[in-house]
GULO-326395 format. One record per atom (N, C-alpha, C): atom name; residue in three letters; x negated, y, z. Coordinates in nm, 2 decimals. Atoms other than C-alpha are relative to their C-alpha. Example, Ala and Ser with C-alpha at 12.3 -4.5 7.8 and 13.67 -1.06 7.14 Angstrom:
// GULO-326395
+------+------+--------+--------+--------+
| atom | rest |     px |     py |     pz |
+------+------+--------+--------+--------+
|    N |  ALA |  -0.09 |  -0.12 |   0.00 |
|   CA |  ALA |  -1.23 |  -0.45 |   0.78 |
|    C |  ALA |  -0.09 |   0.12 |   0.00 |
|    N |  SER |   0.09 |  -0.11 |   0.00 |
|   CA |  SER |  -1.37 |  -0.11 |   0.71 |
|    C |  SER |   0.08 |   0.11 |   0.08 |
+------+------+--------+--------+--------+
***
This chain:
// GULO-326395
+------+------+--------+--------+--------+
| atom | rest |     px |     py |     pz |
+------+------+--------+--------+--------+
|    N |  UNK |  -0.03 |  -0.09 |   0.11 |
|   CA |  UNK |  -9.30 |   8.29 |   7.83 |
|    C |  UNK |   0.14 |   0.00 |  -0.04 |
|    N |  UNK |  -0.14 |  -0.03 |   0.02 |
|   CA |  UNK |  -8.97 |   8.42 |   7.75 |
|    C |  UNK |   0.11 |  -0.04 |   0.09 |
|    N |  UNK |  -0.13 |   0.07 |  -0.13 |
|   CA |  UNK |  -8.80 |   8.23 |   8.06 |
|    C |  UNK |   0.08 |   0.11 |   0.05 |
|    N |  UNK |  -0.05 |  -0.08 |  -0.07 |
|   CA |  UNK |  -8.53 |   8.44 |   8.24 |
|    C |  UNK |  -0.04 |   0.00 |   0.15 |
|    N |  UNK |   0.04 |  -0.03 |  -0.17 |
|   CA |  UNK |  -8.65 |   8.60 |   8.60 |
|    C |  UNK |   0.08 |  -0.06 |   0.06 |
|    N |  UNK |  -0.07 |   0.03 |  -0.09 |
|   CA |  UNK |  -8.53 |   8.45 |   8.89 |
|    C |  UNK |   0.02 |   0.16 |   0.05 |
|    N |  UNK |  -0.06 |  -0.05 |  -0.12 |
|   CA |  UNK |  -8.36 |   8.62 |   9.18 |
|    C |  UNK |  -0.14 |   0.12 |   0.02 |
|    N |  UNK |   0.12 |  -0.04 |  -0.06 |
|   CA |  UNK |  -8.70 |   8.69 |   9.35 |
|    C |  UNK |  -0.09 |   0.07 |  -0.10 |
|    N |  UNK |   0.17 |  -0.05 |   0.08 |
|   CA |  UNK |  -8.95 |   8.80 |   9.04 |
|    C |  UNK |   0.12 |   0.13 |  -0.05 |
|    N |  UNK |  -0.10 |  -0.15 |   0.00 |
|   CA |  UNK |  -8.63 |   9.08 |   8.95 |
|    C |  UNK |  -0.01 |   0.10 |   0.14 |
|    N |  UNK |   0.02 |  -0.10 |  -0.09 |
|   CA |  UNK |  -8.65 |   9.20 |   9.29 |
|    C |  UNK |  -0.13 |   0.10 |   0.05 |
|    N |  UNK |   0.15 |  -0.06 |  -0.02 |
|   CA |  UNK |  -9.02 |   9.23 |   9.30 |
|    C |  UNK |  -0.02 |   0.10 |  -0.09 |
|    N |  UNK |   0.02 |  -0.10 |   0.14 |
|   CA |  UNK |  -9.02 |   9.44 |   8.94 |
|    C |  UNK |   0.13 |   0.10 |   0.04 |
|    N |  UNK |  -0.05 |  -0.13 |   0.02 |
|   CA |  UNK |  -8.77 |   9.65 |   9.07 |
|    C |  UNK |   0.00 |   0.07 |   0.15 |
|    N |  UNK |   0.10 |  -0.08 |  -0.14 |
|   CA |  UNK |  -8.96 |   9.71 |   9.40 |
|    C |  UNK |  -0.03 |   0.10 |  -0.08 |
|    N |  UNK |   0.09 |  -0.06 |   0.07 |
|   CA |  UNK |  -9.23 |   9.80 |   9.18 |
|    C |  UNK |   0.00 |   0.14 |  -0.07 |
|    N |  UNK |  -0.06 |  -0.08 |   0.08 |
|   CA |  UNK |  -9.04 |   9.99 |   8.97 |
|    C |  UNK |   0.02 |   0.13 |   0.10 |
|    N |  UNK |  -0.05 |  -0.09 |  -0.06 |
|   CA |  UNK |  -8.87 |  10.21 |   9.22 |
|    C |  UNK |  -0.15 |   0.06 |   0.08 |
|    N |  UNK |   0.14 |  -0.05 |  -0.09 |
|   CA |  UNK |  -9.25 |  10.26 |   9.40 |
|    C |  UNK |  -0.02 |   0.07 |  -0.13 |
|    N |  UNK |   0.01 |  -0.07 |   0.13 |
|   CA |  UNK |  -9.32 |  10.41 |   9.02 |
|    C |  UNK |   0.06 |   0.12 |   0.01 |
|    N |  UNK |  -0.07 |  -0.08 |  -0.01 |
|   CA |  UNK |  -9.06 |  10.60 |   9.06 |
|    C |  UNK |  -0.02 |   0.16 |   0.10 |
|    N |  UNK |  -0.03 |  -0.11 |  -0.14 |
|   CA |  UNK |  -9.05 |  10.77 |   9.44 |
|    C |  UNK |  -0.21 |   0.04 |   0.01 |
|    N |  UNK |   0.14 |  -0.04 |  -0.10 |
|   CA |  UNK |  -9.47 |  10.74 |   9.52 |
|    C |  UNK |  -0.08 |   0.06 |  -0.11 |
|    N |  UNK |   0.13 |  -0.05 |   0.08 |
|   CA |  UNK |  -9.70 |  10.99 |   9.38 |
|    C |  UNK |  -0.07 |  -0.05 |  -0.02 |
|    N |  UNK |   0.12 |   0.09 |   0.01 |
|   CA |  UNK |  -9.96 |  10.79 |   9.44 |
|    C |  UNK |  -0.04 |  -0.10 |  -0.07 |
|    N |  UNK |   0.03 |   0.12 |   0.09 |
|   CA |  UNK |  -9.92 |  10.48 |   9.24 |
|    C |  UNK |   0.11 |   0.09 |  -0.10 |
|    N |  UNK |  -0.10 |  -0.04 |   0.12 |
|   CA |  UNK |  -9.67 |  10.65 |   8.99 |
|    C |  UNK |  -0.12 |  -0.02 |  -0.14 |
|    N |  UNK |   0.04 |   0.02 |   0.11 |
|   CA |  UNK |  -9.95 |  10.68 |   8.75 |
|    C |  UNK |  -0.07 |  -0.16 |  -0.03 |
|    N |  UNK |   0.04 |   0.19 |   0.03 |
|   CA |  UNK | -10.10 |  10.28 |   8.81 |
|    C |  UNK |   0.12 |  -0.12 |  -0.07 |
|    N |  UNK |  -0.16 |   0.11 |   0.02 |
|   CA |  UNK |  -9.77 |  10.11 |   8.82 |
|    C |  UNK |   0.08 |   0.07 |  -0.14 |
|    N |  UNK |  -0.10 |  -0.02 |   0.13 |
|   CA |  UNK |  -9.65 |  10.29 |   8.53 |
|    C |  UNK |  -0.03 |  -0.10 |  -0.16 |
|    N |  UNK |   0.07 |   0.07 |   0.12 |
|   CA |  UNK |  -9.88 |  10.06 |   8.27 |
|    C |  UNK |   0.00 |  -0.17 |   0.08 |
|    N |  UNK |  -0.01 |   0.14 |  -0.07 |
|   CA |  UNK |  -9.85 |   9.69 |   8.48 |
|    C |  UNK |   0.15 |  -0.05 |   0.01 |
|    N |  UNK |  -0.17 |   0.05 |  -0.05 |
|   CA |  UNK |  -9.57 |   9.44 |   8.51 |
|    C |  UNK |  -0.09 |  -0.16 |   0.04 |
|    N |  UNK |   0.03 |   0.12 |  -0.09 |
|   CA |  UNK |  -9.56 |   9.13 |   8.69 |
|    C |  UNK |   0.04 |  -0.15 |  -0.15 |
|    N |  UNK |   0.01 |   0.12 |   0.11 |
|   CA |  UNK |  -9.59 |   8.79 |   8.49 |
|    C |  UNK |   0.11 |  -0.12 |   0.10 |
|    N |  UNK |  -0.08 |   0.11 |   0.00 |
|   CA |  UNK |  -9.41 |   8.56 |   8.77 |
|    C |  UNK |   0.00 |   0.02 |   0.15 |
|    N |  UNK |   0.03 |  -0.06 |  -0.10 |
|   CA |  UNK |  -9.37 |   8.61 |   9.15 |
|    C |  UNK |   0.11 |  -0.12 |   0.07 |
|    N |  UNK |  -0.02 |   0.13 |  -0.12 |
|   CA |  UNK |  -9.32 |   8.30 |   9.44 |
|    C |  UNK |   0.05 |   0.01 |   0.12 |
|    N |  UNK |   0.03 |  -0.02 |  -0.14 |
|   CA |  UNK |  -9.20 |   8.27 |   9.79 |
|    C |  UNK |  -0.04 |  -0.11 |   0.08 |
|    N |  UNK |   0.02 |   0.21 |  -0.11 |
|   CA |  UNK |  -9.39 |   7.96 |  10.02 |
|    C |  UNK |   0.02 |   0.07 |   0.17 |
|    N |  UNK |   0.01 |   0.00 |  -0.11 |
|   CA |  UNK |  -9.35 |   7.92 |  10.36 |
|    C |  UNK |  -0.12 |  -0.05 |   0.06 |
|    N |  UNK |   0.13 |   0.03 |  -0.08 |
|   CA |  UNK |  -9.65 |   7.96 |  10.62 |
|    C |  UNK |  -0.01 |  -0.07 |   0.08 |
|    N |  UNK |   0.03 |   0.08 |  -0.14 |
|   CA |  UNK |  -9.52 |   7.78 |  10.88 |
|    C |  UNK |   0.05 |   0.09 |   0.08 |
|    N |  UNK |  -0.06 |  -0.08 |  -0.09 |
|   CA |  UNK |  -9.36 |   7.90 |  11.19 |
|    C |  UNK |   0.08 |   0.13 |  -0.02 |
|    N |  UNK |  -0.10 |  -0.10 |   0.04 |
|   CA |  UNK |  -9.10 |   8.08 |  11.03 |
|    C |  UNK |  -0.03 |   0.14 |  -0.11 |
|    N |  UNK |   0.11 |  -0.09 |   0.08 |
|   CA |  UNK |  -9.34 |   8.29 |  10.82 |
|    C |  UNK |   0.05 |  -0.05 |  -0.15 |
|    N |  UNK |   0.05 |   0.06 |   0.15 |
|   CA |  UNK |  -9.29 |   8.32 |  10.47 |
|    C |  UNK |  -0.11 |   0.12 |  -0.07 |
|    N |  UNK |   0.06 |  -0.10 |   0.08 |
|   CA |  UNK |  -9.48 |   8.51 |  10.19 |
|    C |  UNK |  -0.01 |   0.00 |  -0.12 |
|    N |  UNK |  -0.03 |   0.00 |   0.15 |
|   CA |  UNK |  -9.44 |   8.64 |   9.83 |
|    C |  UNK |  -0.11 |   0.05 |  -0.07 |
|    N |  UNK |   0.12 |   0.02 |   0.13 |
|   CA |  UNK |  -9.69 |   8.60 |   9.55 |
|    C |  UNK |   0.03 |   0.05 |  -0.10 |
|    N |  UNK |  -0.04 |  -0.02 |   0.12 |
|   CA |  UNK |  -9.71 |   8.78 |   9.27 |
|    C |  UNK |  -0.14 |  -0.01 |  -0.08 |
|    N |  UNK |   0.06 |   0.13 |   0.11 |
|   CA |  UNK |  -9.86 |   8.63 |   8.95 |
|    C |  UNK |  -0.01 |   0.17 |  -0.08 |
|    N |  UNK |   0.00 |  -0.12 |   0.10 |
|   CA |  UNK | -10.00 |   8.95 |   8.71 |
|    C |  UNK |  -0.11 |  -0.08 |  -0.11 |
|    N |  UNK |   0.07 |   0.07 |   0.15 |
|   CA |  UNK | -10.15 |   8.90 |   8.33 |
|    C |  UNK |  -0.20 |   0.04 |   0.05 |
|    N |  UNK |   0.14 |  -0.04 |  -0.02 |
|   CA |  UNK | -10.54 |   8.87 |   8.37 |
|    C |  UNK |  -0.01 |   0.13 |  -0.04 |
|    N |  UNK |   0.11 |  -0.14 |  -0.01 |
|   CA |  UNK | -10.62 |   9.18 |   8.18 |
|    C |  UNK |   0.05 |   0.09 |   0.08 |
|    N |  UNK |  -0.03 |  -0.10 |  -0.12 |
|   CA |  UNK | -10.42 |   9.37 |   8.45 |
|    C |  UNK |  -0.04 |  -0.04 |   0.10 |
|    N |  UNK |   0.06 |   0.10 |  -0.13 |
|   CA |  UNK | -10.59 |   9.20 |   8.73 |
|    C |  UNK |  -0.08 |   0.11 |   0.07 |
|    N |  UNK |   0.11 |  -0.08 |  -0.05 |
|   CA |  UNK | -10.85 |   9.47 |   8.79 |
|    C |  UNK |   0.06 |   0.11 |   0.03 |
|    N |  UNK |  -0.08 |  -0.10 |  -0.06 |
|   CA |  UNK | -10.56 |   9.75 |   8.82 |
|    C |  UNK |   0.05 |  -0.07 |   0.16 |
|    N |  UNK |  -0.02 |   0.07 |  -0.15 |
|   CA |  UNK | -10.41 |   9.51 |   9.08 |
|    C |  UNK |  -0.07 |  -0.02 |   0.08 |
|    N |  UNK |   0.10 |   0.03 |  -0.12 |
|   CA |  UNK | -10.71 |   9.45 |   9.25 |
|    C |  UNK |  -0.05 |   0.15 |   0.04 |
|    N |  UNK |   0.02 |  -0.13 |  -0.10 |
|   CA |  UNK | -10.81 |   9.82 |   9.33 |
|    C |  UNK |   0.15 |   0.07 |   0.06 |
|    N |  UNK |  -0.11 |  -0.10 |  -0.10 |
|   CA |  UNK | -10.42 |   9.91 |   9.42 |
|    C |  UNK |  -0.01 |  -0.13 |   0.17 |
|    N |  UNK |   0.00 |   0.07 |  -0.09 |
|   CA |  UNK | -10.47 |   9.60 |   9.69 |
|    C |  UNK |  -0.09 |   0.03 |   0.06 |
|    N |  UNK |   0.14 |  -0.05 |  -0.07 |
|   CA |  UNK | -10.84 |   9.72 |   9.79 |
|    C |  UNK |   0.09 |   0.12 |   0.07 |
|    N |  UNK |  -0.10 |  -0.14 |  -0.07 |
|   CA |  UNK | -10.62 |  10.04 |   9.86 |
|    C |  UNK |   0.08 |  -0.04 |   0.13 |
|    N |  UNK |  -0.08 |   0.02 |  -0.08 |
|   CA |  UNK | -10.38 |   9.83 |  10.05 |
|    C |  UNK |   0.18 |   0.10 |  -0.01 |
|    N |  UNK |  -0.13 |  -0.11 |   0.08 |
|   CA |  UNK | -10.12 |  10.13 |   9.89 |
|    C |  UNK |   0.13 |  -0.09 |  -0.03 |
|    N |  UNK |  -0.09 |   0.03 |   0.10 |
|   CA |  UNK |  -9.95 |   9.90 |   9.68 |
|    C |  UNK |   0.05 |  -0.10 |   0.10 |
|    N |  UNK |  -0.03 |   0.11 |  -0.10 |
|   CA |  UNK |  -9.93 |   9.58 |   9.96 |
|    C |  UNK |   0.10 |   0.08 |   0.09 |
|    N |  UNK |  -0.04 |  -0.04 |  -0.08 |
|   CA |  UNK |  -9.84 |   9.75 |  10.23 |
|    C |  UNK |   0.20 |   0.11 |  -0.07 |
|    N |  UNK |  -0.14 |  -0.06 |   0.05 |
|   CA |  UNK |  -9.52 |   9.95 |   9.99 |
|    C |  UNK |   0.08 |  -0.13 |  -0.01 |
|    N |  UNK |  -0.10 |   0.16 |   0.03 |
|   CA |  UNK |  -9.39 |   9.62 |   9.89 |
|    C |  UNK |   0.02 |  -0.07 |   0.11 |
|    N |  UNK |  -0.03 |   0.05 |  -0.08 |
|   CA |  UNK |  -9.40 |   9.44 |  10.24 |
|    C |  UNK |   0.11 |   0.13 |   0.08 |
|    N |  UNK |  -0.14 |  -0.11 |  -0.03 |
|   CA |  UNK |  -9.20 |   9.77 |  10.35 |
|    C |  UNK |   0.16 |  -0.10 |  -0.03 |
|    N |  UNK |  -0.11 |   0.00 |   0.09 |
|   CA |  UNK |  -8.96 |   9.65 |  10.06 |
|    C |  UNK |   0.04 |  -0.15 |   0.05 |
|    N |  UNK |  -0.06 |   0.13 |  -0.02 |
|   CA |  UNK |  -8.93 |   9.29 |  10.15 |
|    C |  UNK |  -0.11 |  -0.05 |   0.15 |
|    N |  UNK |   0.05 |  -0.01 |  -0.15 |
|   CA |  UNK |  -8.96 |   9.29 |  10.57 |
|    C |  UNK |  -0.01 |  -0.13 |   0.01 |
|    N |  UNK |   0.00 |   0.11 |  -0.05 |
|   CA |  UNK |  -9.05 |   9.03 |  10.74 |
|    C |  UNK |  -0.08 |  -0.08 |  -0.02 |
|    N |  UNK |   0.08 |   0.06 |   0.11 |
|   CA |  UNK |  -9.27 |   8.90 |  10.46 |
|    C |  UNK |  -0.11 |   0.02 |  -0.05 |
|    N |  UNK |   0.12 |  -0.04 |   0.05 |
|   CA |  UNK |  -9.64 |   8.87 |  10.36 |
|    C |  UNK |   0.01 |   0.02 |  -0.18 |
|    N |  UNK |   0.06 |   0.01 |   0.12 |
|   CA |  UNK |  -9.74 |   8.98 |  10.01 |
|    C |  UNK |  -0.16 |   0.02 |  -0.03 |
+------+------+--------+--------+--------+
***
């Protein structure tokens, strides 16, 4: 609560952001959500992947833009190489 973002949880919210922005599709979802805190661990074998941490009561917007795969698949665009 009140911490300043790292590096990584600014870049993720201004993915998000800009997906608000350009994608019809989620413009109206992602316009009411924000991210609470967002990770990167390593898989192994050179593999990493970024986690993002959202407030329970937004949990059930996040879980149907992920059932979609819409919102996953925009954000691994945004940070290649990398699972979210």
């Amino acid at each position: 609560r009140g911490a300043k973002a790292n590096e990584l949880e600014e870049s993720v919210a201004q993915a998000i952001y800009e997906l608000q922005i350009n994608s019809e599709k989620l413009k109206g979802p992602l316009r009411e959500v924000h991210i609470t805190s967002a990770k990167e661990i390593s898989l192994g074998e050179g593999k990493t992947c970024v986690i993002v941490f959202v407030p329970v009561p937004m949990l059930p917007i996040f879980q149907k833009l992920t059932k979609e795969r819409s919102l996953i698949e925009e954000l691994e665009k945004k940070f290649s190489g990398k699972s979210v």
